[in-house]
N, C-alpha and C positions, 0 to 999 in steps of 0.2 A: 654720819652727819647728825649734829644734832641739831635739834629745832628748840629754838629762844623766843617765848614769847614775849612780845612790848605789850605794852600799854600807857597811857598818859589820860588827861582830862583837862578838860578847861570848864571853868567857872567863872561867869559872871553874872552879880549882882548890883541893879538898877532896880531905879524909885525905892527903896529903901532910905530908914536913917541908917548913919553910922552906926548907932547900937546896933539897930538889928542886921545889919550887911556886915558887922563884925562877928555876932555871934552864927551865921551862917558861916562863915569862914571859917571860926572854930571846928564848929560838927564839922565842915567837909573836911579842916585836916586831919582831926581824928585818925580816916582810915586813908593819909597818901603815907605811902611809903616805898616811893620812885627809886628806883636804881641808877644808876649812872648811866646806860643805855636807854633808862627810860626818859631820863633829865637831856641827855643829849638829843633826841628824838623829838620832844615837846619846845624845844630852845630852836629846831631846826624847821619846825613848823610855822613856830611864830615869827623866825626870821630867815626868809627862803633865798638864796643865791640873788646876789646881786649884780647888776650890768658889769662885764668885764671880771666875775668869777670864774672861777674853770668850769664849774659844774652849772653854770649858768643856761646855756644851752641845751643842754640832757635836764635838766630839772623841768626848762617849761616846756621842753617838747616830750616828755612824759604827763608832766600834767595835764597840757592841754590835748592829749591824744585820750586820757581820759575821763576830760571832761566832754568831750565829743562823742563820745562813747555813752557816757549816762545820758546825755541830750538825746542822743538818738533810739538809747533804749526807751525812753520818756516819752517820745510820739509815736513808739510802737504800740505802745501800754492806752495810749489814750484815743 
């Protein structure tokens, strides 16, 4: 088997001007150089299954299994 690693990134820039939220843009593109795995990954984040998807059910009953999971590890910790 081999193991594929992803990666992706989100950026945003606020209260900035356009000059400068533009050239922050620049530097980060610099170093993206997403793969197709990686594009499909971050497009799947931003837009997660919708009511009456197939994968609608299995996406938020993994999600919310955990985020229940960090919540709980969170008032263990505190």
């Amino acid at each position: 088997m081999v193991s594929v690693g992803n990666r992706q990134s989100y950026m945003e820039v606020t209260g900035f001007s356009s000059e400068v939220r533009e050239q922050f843009y620049k530097v980060a593109s610099v170093n993206l150089c997403s793969n197709i795995s990686g594009q499909i990954l971050a497009s799947l984040v931003m837009s997660p299954p919708k009511v009456g998807d197939e994968s609608y059910d299995a996406y938020f009953c993994e999600r919310d299994g955990i985020l229940k999971s960090l919540a709980r590890r969170a008032k263990v910790r505190n």
